[in-house]
Rosetta silent file (secondary structure, phi, psi, omega in degrees, C-alpha in Angstrom):
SEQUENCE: XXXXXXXXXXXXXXXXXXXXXXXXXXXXXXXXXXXXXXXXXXXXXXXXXXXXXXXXXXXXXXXXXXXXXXXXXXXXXXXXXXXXXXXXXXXXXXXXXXXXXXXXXXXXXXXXXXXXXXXXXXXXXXXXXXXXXXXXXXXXXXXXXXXXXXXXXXXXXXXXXXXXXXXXXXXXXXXXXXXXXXXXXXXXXXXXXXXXXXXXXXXXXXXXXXXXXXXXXXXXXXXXXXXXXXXXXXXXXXXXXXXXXXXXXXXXXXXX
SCORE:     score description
SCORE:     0.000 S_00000001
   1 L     0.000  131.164  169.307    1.616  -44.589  -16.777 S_00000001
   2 L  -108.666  -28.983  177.060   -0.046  -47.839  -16.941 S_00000001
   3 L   -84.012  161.901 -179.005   -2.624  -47.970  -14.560 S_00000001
   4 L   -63.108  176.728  140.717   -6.101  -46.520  -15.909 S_00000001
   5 L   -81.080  -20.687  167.805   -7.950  -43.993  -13.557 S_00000001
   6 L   -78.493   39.217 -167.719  -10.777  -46.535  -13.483 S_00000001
   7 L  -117.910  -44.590  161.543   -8.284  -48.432  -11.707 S_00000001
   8 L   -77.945  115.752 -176.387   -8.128  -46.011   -8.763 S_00000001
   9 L  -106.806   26.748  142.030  -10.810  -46.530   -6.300 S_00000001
  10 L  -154.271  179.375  175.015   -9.872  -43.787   -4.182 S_00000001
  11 H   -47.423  -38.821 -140.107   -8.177  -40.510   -3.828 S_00000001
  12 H   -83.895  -52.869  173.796   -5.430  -41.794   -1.905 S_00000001
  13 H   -33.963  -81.868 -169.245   -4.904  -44.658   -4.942 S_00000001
  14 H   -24.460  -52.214  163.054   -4.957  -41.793   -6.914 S_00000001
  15 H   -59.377  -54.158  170.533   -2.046  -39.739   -5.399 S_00000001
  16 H   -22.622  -64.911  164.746   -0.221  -42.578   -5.429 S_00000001
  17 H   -62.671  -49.348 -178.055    0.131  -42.489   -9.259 S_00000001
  18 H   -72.547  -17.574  165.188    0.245  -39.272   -9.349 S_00000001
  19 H   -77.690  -26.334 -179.928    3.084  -38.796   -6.782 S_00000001
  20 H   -65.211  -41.585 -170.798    4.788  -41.944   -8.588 S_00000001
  21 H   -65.770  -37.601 -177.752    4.355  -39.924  -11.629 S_00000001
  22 H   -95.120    9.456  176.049    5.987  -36.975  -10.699 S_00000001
  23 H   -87.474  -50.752  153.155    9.265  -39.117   -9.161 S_00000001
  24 H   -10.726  -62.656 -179.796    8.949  -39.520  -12.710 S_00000001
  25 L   -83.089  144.888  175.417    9.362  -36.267  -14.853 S_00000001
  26 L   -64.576  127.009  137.126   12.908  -34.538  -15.432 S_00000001
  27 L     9.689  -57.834 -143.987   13.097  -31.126  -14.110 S_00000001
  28 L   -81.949  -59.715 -163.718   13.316  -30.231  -17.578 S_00000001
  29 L   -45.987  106.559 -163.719    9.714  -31.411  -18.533 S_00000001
  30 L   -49.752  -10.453  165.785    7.743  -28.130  -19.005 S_00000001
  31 L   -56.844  -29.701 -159.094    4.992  -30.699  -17.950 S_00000001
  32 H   -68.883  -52.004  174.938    6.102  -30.930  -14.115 S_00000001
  33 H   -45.760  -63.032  163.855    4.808  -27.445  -12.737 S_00000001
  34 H   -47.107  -35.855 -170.512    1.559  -28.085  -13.713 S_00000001
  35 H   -86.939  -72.071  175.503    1.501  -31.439  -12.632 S_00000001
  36 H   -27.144  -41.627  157.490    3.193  -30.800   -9.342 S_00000001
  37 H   -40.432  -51.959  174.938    0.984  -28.234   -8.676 S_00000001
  38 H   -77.963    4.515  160.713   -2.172  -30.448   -9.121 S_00000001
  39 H   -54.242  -67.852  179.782   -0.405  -32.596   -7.114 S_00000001
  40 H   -48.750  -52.495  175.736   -0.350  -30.265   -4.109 S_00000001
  41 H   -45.700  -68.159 -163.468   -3.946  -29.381   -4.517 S_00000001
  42 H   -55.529  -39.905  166.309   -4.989  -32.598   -5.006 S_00000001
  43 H   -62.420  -21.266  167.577   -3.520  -33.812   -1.491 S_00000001
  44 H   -44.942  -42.156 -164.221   -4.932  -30.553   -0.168 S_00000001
  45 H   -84.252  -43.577 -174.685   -8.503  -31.780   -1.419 S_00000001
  46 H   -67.415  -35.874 -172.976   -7.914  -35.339    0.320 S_00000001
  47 H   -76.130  -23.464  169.809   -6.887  -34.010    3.267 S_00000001
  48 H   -68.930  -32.261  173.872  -10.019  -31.726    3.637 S_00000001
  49 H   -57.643  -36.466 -134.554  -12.051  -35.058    2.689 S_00000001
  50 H  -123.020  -24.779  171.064  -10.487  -37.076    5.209 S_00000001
  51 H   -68.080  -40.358 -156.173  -10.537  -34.435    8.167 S_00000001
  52 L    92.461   -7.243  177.137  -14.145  -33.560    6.926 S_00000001
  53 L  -152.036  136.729  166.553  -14.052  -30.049    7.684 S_00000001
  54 E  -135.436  137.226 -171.088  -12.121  -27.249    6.042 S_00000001
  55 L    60.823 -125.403  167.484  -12.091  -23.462    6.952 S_00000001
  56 L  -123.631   15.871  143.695  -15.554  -22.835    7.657 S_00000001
  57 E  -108.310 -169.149 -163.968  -17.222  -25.827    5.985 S_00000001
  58 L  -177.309  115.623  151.999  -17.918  -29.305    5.880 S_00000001
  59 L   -70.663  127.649 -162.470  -18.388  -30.732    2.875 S_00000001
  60 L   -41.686  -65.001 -156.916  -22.042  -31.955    2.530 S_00000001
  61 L  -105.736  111.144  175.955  -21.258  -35.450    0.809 S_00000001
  62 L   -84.291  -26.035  170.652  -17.293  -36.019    1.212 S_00000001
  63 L   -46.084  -34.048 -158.491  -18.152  -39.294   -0.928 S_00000001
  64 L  -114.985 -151.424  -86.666  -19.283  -37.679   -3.426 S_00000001
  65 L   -72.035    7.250  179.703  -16.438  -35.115   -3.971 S_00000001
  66 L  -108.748  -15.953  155.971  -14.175  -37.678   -3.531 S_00000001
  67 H   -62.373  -34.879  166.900  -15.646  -39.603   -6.461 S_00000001
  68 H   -89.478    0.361 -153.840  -15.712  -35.957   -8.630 S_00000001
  69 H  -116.638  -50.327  178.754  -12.256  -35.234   -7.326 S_00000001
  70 H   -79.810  -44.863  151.257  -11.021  -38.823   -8.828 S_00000001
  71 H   -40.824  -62.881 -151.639  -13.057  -38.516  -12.148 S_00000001
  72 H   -79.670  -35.928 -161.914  -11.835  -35.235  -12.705 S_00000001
  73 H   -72.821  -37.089 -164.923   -8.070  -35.857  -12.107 S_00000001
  74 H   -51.258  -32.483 -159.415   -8.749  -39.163  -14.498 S_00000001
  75 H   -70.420  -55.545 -159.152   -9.391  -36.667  -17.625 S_00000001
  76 H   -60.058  -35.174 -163.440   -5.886  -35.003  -17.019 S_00000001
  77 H   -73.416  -32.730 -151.576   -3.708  -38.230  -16.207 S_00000001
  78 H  -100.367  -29.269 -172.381   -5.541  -39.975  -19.093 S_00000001
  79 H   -59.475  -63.993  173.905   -4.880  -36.609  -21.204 S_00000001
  80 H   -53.781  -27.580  164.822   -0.854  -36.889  -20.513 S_00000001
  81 H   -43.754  -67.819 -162.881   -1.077  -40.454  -20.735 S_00000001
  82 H   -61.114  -30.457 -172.325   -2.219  -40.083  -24.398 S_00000001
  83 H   -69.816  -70.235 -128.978    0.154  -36.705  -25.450 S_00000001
  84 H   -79.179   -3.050  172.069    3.397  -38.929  -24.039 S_00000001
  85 H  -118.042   27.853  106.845    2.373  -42.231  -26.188 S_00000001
  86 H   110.464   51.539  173.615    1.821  -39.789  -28.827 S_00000001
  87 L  -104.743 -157.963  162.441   -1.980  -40.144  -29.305 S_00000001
  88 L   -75.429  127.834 -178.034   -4.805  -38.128  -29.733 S_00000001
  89 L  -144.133  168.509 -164.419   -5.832  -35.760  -27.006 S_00000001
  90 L   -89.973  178.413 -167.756   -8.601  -32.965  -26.858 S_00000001
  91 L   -24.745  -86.958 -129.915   -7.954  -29.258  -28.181 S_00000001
  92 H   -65.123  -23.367 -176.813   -7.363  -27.245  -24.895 S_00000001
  93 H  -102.992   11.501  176.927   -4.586  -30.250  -23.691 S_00000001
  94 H   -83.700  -61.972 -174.297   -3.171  -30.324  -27.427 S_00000001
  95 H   -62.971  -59.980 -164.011   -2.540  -26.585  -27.546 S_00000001
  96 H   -93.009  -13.399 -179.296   -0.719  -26.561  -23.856 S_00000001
  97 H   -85.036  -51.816  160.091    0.957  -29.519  -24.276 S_00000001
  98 H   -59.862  -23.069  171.688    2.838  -28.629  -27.504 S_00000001
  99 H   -56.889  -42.936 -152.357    2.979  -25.070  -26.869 S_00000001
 100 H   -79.803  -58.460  159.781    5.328  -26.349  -24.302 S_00000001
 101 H   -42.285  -43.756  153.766    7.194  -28.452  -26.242 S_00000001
 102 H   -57.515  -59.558 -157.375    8.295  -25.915  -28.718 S_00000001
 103 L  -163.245  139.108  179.156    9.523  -23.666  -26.956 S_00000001
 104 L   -44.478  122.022  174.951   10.490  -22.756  -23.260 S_00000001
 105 L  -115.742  159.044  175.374    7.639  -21.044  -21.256 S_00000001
 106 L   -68.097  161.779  170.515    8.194  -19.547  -17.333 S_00000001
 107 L   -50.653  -51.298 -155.402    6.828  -21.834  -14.852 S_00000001
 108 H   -79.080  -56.644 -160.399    3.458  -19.650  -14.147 S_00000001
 109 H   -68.491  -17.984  150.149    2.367  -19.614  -17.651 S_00000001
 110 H   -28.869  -74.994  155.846    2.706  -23.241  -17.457 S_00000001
 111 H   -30.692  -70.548  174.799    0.763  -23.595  -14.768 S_00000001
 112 H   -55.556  -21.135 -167.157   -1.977  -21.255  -16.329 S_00000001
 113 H   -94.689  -32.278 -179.544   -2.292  -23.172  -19.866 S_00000001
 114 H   -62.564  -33.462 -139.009   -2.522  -26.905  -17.329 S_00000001
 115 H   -97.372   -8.143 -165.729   -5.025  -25.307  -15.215 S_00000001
 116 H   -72.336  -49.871  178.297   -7.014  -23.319  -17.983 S_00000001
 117 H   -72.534  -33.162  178.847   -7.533  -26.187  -19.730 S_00000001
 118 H   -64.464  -31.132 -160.798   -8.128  -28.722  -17.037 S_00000001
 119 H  -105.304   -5.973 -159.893  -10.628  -26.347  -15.120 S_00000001
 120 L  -126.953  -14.510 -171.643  -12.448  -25.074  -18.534 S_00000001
 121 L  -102.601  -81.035  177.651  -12.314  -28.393  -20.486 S_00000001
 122 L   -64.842  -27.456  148.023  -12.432  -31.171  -17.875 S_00000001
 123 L   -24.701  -63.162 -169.079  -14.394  -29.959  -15.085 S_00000001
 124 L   -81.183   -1.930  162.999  -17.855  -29.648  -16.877 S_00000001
 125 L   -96.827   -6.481  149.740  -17.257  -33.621  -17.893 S_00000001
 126 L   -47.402  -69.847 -155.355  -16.302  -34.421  -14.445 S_00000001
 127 H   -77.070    3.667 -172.706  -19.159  -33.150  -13.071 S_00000001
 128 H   -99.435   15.544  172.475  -21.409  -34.622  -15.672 S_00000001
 129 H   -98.019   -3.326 -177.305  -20.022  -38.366  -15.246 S_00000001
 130 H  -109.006  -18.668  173.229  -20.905  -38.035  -11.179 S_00000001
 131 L  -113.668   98.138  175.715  -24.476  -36.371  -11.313 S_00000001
 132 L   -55.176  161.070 -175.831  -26.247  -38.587  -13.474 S_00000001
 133 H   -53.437  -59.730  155.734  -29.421  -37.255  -15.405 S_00000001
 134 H   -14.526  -48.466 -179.110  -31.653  -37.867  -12.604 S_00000001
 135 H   -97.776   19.194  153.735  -30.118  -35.700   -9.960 S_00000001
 136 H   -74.478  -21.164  165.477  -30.485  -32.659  -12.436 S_00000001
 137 L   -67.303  -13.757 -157.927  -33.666  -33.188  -11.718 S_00000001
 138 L  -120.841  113.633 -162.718  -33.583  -33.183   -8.164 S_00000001
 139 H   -90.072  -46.144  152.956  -32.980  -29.330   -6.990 S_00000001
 140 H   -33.361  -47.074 -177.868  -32.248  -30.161   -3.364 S_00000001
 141 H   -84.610  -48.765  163.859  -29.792  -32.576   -4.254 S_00000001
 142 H   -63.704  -40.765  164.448  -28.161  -30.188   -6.818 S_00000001
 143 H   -69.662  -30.293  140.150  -27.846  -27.599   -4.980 S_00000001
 144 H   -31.804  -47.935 -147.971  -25.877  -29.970   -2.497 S_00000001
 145 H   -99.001   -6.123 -153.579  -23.604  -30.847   -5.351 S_00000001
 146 H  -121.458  -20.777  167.013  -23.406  -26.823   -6.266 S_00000001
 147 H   -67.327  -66.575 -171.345  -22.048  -26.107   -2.427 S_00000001
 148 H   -49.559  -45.434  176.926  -19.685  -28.843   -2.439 S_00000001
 149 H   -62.526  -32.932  148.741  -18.377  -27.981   -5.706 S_00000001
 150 H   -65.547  -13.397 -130.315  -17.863  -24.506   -4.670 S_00000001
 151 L  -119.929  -24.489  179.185  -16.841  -25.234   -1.168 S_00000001
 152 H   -99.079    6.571  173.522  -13.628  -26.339   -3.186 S_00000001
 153 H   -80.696  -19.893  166.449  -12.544  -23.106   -4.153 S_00000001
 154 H   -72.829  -31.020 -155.021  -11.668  -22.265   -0.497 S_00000001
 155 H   -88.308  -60.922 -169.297   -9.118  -25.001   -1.017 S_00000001
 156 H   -90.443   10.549  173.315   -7.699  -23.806   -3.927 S_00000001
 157 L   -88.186   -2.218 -172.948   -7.685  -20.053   -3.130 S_00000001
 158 L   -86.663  -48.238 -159.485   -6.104  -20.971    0.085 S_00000001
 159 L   -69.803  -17.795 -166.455   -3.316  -22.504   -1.926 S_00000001
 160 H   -64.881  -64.429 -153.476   -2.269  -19.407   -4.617 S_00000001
 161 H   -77.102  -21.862  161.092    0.361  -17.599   -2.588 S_00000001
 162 H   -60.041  -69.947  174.617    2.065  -20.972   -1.668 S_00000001
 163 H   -40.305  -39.989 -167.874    2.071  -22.060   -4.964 S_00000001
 164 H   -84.959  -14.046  168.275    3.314  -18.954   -6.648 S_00000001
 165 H   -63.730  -54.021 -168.218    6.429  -18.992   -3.905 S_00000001
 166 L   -85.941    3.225  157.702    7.558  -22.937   -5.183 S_00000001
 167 L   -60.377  -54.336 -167.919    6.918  -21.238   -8.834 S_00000001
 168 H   -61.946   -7.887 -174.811    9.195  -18.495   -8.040 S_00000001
 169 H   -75.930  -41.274 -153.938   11.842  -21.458   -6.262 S_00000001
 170 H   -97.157   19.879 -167.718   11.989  -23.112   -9.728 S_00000001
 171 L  -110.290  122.507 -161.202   11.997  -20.179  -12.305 S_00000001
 172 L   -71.214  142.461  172.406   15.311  -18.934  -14.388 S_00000001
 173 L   -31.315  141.472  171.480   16.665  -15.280  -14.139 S_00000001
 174 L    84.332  -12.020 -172.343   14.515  -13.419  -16.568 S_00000001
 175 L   -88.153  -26.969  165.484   11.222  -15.791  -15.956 S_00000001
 176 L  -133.194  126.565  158.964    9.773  -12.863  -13.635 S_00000001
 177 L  -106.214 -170.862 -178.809   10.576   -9.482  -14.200 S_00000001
 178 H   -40.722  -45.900 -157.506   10.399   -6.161  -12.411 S_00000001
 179 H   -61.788  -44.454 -168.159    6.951   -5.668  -13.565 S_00000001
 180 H   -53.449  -51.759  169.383    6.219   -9.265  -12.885 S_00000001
 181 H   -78.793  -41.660 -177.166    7.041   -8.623   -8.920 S_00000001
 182 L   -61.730   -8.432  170.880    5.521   -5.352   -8.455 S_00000001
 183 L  -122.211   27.226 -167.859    2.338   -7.168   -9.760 S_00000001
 184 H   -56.346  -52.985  172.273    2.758  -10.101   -7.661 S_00000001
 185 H   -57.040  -47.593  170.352   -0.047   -9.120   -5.331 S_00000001
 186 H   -67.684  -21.844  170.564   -2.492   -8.378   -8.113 S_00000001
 187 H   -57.800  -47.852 -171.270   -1.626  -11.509   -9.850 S_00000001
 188 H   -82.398   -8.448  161.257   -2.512  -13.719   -6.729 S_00000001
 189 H   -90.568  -22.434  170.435   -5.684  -11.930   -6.355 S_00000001
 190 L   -72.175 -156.328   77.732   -6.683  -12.358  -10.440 S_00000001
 191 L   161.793  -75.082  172.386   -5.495  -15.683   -9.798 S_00000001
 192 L   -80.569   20.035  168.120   -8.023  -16.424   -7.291 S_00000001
 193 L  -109.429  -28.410  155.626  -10.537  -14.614   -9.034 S_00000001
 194 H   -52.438  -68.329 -178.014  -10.192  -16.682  -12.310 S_00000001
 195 H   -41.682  -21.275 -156.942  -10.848  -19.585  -10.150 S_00000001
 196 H   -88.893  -35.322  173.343  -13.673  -18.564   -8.382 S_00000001
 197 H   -50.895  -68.549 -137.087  -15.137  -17.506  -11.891 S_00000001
 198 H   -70.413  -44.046  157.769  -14.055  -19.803  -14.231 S_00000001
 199 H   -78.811   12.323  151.160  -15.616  -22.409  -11.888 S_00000001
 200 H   -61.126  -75.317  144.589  -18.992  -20.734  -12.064 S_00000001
 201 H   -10.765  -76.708 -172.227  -19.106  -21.239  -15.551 S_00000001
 202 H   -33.172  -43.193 -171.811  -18.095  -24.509  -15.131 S_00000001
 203 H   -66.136  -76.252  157.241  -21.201  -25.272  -13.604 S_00000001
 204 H     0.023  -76.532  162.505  -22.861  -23.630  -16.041 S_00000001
 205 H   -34.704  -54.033 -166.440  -21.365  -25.725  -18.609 S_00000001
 206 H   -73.046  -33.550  173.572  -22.074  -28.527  -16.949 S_00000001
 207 H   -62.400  -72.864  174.036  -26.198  -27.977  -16.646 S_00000001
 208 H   -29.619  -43.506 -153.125  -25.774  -27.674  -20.280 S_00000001
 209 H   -97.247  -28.621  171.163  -23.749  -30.196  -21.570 S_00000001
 210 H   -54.867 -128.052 -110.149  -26.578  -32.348  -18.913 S_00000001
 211 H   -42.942  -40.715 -176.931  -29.639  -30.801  -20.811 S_00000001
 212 H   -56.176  -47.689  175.872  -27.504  -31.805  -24.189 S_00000001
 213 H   -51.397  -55.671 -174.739  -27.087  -35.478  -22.714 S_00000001
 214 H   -53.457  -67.624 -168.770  -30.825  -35.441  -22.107 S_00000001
 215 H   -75.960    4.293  175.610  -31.563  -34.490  -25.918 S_00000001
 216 L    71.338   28.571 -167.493  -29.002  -36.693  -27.500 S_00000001
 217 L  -139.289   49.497  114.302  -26.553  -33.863  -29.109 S_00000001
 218 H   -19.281  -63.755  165.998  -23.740  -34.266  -26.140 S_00000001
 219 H   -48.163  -54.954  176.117  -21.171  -34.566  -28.743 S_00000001
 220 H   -32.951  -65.880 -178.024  -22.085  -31.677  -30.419 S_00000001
 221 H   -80.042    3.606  164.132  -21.660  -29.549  -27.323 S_00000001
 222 H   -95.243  -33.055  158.855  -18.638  -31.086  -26.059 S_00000001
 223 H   -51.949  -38.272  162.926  -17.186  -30.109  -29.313 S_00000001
 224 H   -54.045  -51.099 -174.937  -17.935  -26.757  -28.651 S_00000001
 225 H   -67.678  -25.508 -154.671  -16.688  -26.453  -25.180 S_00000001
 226 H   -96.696  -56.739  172.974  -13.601  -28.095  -26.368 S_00000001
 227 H   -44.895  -24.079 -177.633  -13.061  -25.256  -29.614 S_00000001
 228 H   -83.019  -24.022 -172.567  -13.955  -22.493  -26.585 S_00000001
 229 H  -104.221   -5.079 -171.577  -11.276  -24.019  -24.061 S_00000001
 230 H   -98.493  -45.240  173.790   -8.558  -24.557  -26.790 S_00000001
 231 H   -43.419  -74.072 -147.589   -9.201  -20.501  -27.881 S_00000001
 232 H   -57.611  -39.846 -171.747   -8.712  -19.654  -24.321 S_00000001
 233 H   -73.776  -42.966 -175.917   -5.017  -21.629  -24.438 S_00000001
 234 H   -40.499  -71.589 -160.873   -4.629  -19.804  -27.583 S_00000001
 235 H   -47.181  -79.744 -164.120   -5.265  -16.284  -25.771 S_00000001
 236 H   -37.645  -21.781 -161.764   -2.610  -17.509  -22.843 S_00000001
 237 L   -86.535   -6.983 -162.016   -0.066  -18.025  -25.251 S_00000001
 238 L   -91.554  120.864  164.683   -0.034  -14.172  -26.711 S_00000001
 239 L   -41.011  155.438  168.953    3.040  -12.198  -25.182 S_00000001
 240 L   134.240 -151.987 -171.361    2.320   -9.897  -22.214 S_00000001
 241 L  -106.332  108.716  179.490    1.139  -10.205  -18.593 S_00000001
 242 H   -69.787  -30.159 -172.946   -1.194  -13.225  -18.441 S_00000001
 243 H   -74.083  -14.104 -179.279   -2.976  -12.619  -15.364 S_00000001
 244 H   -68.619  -40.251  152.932   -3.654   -9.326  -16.751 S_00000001
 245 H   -30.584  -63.007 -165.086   -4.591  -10.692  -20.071 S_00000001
 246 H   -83.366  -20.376 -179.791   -7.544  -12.785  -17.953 S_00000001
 247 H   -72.371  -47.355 -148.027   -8.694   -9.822  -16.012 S_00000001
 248 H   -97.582  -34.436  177.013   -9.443   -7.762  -18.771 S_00000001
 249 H   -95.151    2.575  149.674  -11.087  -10.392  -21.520 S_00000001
 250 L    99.057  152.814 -168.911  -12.774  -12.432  -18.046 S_00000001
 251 L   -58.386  165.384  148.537  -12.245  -15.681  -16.670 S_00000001
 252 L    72.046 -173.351  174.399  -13.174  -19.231  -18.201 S_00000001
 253 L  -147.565  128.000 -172.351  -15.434  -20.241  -21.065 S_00000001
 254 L  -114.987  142.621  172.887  -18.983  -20.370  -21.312 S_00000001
 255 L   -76.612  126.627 -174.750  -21.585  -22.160  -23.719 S_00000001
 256 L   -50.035    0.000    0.000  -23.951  -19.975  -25.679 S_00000001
């Protein structure tokens, strides 16, 4: 990748690379599920921007999610940028990106270590590079920013059983078992129940890591969040049934 994400001045820009990106990757590259996924999403998200209405909302400010939508994608693109020229990258994309690398994982747990980290890491610095310290202040105006940000979880819960079909097109004999289909339904409902959670938290996180900004110890607590989202990759990585795994120790990661 060459261009930056402050290079993309819209979503559409934005796909672009990332559709470019994925013409890009082998098959092989345990990276591609994950990315391809957030691919899907992410035109999912544009297209709800650009109709303006999805389901049974309308996003208040489509400007404004399309600016947190572009920000947010930047942490991941800029993460994979940095693992493939062999740089430094934080915890939670260290840990799934090498995990990967060693040694062959199924498609889904792929999936689960990109989106664990992306939605638990990168989120609550997303939303804190588009609502500047000012509008934390402003409770009308946040509460705007705390519909629309939820308002995108219809998007991606509409998207699980789709997704988890083009998992199962691309996954080797033995990558789902018996157990695995007979818990197919409860997985896609854990599935959209980690989301719905984990970005609750997020917000959460996000108030925080503001009030931290405000008081000048931002590093500090982004250090934290980042040792709390790199455990959580840890956790995924433990044999067994992952969505089952996240049901029972709870979605996300939250700041003390």
């Amino acid at each position: 990748m060459q261009e930056r994400i402050d290079a993309y001045p819209d979503i559409n820009a934005l796909l672009a690379a990332m559709r470019a990106l994925s013409a890009e990757m082998s098959p092989a590259d345990p990276r591609k599920p994950f990315h391809d996924t957030y691919l899907r999403t992410t035109e999912a998200v544009a297209a709800a921007i650009a109709d303006g209405v999805f389901m049974d909302g309308v996003f208040i400010d489509s400007d404004w999610v399309e600016r947190w939508d572009v920000a947010f994608a930047g942490l991941y693109l800029r993460a994979l940028e940095n693992h493939r020229a062999g740089l430094r990258v934080p915890g939670p994309w260290h840990a799934a990106f090498t995990s990967a690398d060693q040694r062959r994982l199924p498609p889904l747990r792929l999936v689960l270590l990109g989106m664990n980290a992306h939605i638990n890491f990168d989120l609550p610095l997303a939303l804190l590079e588009v609502i500047p310290d000012p509008d934390w202040a402003d409770h009308d105006l946040l509460d705007r920013r705390r519909t629309d940000h939820h308002r995108i979880d219809d998007i991606l819960a509409s998207r699980v059983a789709a997704e988890d079909r083009r998992l199962a097109e691309i996954e080797q004999p033995g990558d789902r078992t018996t157990l695995d289909r007979l818990l197919t339904p409860f997985n896609r409902f854990g599935t959209r129940r980690f989301l719905a959670e984990a970005r609750r938290k997020v917000w959460n996180n996000a108030h925080r890591l503001a009030v931290a900004r405000r008081r000048g110890r931002l590093d500090d607590r982004v250090a934290e969040l980042e040792a709390l989202s790199q455990r959580r990759i840890e956790d995924l990585l433990r044999p067994g049934q992952v969505i089952l795994e996240l049901t029972r120790n709870g979605f996300g990661v939250e700041l003390p």
